[in-house]
N, C-alpha and C positions, 0 to 999 in steps of 0.2 A: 509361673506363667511368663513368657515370655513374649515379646512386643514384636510385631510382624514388621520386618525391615521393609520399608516406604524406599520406593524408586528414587536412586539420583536422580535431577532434574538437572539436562544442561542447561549452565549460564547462557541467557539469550542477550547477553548485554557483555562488552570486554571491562573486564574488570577494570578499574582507575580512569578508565577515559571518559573526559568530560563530554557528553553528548548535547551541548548546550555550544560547542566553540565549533567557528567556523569553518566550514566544507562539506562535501557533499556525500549524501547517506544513500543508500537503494533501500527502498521500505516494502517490503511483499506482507500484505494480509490475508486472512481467509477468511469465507463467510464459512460456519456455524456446522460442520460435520458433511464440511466440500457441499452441500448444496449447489445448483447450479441457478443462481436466481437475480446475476445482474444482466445477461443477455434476453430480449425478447424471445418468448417461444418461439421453437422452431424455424431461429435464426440459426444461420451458416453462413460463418466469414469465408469470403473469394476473395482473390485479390481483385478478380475483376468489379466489384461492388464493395470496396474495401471499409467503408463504414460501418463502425459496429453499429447493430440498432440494441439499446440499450432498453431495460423494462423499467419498470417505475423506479423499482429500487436503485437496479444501475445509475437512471437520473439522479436520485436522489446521493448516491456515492459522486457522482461527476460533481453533481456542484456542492458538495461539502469539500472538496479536493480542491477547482476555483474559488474557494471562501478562505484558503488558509492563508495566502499573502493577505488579503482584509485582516484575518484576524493578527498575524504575526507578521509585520511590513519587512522583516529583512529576511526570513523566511520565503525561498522560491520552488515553486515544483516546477523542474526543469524539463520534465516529459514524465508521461503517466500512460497507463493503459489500464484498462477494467476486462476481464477475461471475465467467462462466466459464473464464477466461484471464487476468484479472489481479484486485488489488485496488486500492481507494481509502480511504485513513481521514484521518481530523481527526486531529492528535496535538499537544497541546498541555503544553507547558513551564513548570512552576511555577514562586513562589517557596517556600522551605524556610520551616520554623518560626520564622528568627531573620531572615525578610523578604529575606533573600540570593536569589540567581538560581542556582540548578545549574549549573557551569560543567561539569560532564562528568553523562554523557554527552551527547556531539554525537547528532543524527536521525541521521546514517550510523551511529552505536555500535547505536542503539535499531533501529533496519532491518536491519543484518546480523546481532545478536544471534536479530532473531526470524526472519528469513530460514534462516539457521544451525539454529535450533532446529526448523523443519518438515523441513527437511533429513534431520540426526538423527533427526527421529520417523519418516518412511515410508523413510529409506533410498539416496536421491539425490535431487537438487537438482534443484525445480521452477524455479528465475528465473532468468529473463533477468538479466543483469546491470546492474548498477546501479541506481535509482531516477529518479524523476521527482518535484523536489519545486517546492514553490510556499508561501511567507513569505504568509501571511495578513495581508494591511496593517491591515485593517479591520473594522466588523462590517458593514459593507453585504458585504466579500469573504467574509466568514465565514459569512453569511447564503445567498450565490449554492453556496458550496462545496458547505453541508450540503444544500440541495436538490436539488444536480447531486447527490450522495451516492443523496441518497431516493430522485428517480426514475430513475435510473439503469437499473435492471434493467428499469424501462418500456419502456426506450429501446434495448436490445441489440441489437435488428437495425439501428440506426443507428449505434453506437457506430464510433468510429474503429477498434476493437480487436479487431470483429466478423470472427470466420469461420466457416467451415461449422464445425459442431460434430465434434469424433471423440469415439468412445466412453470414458466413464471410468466407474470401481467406485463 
């Protein structure tokens, strides 16, 4: 009898690099089988009313995302957005006071930390597992990131990530 060959699985991580040393990551998550359950129901981003209204959950994602400079001081999210099924943020890695590199925490410490932490706050686990991350070579990269950031919510009915919306609180 012979053993059913199991799917390669791409590396989501670059082999050898230290994800612990300084600069800046793009970090995209997904909630739990694209659900749509960080936007208030039956909300529609305009530009002309450009604020997202976010549901409990979404709150609950926003401020796990302002908690991570709290928990990791040299640790910055440099811009973020919360679409209705997953997020996107900038999260950049200082040097300390004595001009050192933070060797811990690694971006997977700082993502499951606050993964972990919306968990805890509503009760069950909104994400899809793992991460999707992308090493910011540059500032031309850095520059393309934070706009794909801003207009983002312009763009949802395009979005790779896009589904019919289900209701959320």
């Amino acid at each position: 009898m012979t053993k059913k060959q199991l799917p390669v699985r791409k590396q989501n991580r670059i082999k050898d690099f230290d994800y612990s040393s300084v600069g800046a990551y793009f970090i995209t998550m997904c909630v739990k089988d694209k659900k749509c359950l960080l936007w208030k129901a039956g909300y529609k981003y305009t530009e002309a009313a450009p604020d997202i209204e976010l549901s409990k959950y979404g709150m609950a994602v926003e401020q796990a995302i302002k908690s991570i400079p709290v928990h990791y001081p040299l640790v910055a999210v440099d811009k973020y957005v919360i679409m209705p099924n997953h997020i996107h943020l900038i999260l950049s890695i200082h040097w300390d006071s004595s001009g050192s590199a933070m060797r811990s925490p690694t971006v997977s410490n700082v993502i499951n930390q606050m993964k972990g932490s919306v968990t805890k706050r509503i009760g069950f686990s909104l994400w899809q597992r793992s991460f999707h991350d992308h090493v910011i070579r540059n500032a031309d990269d850095y520059g393309e990131i934070y706009s794909y950031i801003d207009t983002n919510p312009m763009k949802w009915d395009l979005d790779c990530f896009y589904v019919l919306r289900e209701e959320a609180t």
